[in-house]
C-alpha positions in Angstrom: 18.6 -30.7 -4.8 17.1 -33.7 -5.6 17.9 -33.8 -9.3 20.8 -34.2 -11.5 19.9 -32.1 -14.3 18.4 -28.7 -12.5 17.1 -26.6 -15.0 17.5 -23.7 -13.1 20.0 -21.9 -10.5 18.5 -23.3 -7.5 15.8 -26.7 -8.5 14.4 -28.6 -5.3 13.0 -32.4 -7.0 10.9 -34.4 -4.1 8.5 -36.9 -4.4 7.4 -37.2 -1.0 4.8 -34.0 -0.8 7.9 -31.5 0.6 10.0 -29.6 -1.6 11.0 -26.9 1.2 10.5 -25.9 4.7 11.2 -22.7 6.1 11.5 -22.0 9.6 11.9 -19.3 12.4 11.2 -18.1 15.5 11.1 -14.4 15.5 8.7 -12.4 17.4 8.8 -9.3 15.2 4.9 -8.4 14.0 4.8 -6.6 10.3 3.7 -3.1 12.5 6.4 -3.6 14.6 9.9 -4.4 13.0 9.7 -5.3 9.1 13.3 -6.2 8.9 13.7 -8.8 11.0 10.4 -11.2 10.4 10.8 -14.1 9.0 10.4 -13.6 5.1 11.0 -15.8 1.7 12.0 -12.6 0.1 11.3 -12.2 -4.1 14.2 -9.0 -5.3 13.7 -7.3 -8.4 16.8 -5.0 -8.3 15.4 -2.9 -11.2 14.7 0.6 -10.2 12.5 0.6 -13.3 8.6 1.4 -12.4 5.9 -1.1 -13.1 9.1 -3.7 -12.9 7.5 -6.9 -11.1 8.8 -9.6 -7.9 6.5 -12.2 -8.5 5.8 -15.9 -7.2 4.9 -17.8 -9.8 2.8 -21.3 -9.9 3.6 -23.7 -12.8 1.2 -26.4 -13.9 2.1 -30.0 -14.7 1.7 -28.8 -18.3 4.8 -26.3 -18.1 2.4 -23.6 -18.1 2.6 -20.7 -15.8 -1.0 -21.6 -13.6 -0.8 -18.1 -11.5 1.1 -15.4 -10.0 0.9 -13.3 -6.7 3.6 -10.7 -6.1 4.2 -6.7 -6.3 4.9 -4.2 -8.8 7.0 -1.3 -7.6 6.8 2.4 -8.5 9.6 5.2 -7.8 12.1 2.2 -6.6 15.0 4.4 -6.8 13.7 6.9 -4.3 14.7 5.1 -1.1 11.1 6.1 1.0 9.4 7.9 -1.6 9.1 4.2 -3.2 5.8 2.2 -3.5 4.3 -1.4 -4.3 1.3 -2.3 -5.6 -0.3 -6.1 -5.0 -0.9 -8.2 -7.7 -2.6 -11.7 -8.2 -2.7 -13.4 -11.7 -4.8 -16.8 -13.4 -4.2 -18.6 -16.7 -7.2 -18.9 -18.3 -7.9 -22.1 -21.0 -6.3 -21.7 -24.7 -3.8 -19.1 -23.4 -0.1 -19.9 -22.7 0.2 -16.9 -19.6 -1.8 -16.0 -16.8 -3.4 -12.2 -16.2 -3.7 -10.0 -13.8 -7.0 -10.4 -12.5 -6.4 -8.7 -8.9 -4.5 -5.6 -8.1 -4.3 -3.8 -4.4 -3.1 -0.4 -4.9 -0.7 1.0 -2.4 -3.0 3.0 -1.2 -5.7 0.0 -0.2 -7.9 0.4 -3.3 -8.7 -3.0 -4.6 -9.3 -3.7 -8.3 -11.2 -6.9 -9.8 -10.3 -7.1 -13.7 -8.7 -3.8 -13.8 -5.1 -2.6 -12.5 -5.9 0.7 -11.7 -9.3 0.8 -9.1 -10.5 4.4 -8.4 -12.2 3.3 -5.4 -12.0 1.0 -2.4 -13.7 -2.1 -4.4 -13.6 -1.8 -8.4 -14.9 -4.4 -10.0 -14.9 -4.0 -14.0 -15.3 -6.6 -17.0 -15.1 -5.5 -20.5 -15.9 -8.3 -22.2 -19.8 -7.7 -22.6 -20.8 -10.7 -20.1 -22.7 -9.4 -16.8 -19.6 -8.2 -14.4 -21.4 -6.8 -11.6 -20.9 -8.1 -7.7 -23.4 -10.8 -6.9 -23.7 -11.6 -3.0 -25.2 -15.0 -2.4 -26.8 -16.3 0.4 -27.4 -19.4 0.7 -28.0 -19.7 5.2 -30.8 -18.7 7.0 -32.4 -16.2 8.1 -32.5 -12.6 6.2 -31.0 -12.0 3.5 -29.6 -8.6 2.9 -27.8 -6.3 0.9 -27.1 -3.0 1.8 -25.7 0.2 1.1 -24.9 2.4 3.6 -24.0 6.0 3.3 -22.0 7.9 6.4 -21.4 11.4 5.2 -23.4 14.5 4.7 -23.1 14.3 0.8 -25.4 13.2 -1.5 -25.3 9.7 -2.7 -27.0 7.8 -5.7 -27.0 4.5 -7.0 -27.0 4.2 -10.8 -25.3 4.3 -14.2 -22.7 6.3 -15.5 -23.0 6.1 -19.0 -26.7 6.2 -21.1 -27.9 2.5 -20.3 -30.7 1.3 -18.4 -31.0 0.8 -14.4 -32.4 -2.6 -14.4 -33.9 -4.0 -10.6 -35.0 -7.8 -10.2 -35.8 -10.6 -8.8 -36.3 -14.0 -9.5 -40.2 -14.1 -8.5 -43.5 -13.2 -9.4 -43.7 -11.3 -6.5 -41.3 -8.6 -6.5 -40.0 -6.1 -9.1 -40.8 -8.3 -12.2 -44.1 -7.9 -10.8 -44.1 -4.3 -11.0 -43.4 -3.8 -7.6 -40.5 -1.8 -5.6 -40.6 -0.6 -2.0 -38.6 2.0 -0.8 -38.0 2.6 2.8 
């Protein structure tokens, strides 16, 4: 549509700021009846596991710029079947993007790894400082907290034989020698 020379099966060309437009007016809510919501539906027929439905994002280059989609597991099992999320960037100097987000069927989210064994997992393994920084940049107080609801013990630290490192960016805190526990 809009092109002579489609380079694909199905190739929209404008020029105006609208390629597509899709419509509807069901009533349906994603709880309530998943069949009949209005959907721009990605198949992957394979029954294969780890086989992908993606949406892809192409840059002006050619290059693939990013991905969101799922990544199905036990496909050929009817309701035994399951999906994982995934989110992808291209980095500069490579030709494909990677996975840099994955939510697990289950509602574990993993940053820079595919397979999170908790409800946030954030890893890097590229020897830069990966960690989770909160910012605040408003008013009033800033805080960060922890906050433990079970009867079981509970312990912030490392897992493997490194330092524990606490700071601040002051004279007046832990640099200065200084920690307060409450």
């Amino acid at each position: 549509i809009g092109t002579s020379n489609p380079s694909t099966k199905l190739e929209v060309v404008s020029s105006d700021g609208f390629a597509g437009y899709f419509r509807g007016t069901s009533t349906a809510t994603i709880a309530s009846d998943t069949t009949n919501n209005h959907y721009l539906r990605i198949k992957n027929a394979s029954t294969t596991d780890a086989t992908t439905a993606l949406l892809g994002f192409q840059l002006g280059s050619g290059y693939q710029g990013g991905f969101v989609g799922t990544e199905q597991y036990d496909a050929g099992s009817a309701n035994s079947s399951y999906a994982n999320l995934v989110f992808g960037t291209k980095v500069a100097g490579t030709s494909a993007p990677l996975r840099r987000m994955t939510i697990l069927h289950d509602g574990k989210v993993g940053i820079g790894t595919a397979s999170p064994t908790s409800k946030l997992h954030v890893s890097q393994n590229d020897g830069s400082f990966s960690g989770v920084v909160a910012e605040f940049t408003g008013g009033g107080t800033p805080e960060l907290g922890i906050s433990i609801k079970s009867g079981v013990d509970a312990g912030i630290g490392t897992i493997s034989n490194v330092p524990l490192n606490i700071f601040t960016n002051d004279s007046t805190g832990v640099a200065a020698g200084k920690v307060a526990m409450t």
